[in-house]
C-alpha positions in Angstrom: 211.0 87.6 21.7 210.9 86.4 25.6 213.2 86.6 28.1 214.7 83.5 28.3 216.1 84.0 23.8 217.6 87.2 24.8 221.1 87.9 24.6 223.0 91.3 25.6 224.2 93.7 23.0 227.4 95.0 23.4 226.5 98.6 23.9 224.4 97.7 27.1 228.3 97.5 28.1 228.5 100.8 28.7 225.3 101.7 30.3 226.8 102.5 33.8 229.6 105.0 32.3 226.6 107.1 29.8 224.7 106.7 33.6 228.1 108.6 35.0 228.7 111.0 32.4 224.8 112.3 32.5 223.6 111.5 35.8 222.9 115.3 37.7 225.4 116.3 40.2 222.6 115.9 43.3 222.8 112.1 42.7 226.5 112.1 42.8 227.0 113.5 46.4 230.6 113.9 47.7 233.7 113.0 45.4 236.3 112.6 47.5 239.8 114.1 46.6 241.6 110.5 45.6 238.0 109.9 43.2 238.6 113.1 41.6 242.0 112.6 40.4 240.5 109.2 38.9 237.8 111.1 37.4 235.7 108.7 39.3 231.5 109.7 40.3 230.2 108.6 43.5 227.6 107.2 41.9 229.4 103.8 42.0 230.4 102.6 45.6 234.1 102.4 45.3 234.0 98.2 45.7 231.4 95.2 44.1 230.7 92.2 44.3 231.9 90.3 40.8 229.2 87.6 39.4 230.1 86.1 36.5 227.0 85.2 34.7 226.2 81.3 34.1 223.9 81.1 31.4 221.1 82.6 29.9 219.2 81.7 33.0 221.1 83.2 35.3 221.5 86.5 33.1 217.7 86.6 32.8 217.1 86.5 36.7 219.9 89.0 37.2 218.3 91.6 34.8 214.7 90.7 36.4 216.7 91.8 39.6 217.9 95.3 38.6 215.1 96.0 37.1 212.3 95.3 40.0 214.9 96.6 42.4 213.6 99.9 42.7 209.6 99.0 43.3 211.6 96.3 45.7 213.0 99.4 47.5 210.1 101.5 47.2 211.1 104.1 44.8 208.7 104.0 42.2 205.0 101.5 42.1 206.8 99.7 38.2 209.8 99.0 36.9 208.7 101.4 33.7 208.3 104.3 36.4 211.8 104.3 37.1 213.4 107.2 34.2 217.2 105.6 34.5 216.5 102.0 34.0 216.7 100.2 30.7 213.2 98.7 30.9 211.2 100.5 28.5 214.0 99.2 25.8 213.4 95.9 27.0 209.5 96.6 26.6 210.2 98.2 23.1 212.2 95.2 22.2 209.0 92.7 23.3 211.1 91.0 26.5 209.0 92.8 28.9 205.4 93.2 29.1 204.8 97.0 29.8 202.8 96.2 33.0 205.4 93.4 34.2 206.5 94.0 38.5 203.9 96.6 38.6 200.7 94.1 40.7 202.8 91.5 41.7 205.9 90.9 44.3 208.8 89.0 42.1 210.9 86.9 44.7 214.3 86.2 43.9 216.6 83.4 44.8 218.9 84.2 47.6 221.6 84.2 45.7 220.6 86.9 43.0 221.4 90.3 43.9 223.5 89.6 46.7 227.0 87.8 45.1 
């Protein structure tokens, strides 16, 4: 399987609430009093930027994005290195090469990552 045949599964849906519920406490920082009474983390900045996703194109460039985002910001050297990222399942899943964003510098169309 490549990139470009692959198509979401419906429990990737609820990747950022499992990252919520078991992220530690010292990446949650301060809840404020009105977050709390939502039950909301401040993991998630309290506003977003909606993309709807276009095709299979576009949701293929937007995954490459979240997933070299942190070698792009200098957090880890791969995109396997960083422990909260759904990479490795892609990898497992033979969409990803094991070594892909690790000796190269992906660019991104302006308009990815930034809607």
């Amino acid at each position: 399987m490549n990139r470009r045949n692959y198509s979401p599964s419906n429990s990737e849906g609820s990747i950022p609430s499992n990252f919520s519920r078991h992220s530690p406490s010292k990446y949650q920082g301060y809840i404020s009093y009105s977050r709390q009474r939502k039950g909301e983390k401040a993991v998630w900045q309290p506003r977003f930027w909606e993309h709807q996703i276009r095709d299979k194109s576009d949701l293929v460039n937007h995954v490459d994005y979240i997933h070299f985002n942190p070698v792009k910001n200098g957090l880890v050297k791969a995109p396997k290195d960083w422990k909260r990222s759904s990479f490795l399942r892609y990898v497992n899943r033979g969409i990803y090469s094991l070594d892909w964003g690790t000796d190269e510098d992906i660019k991104f169309s302006d308009n990815i990552g930034r809607e």
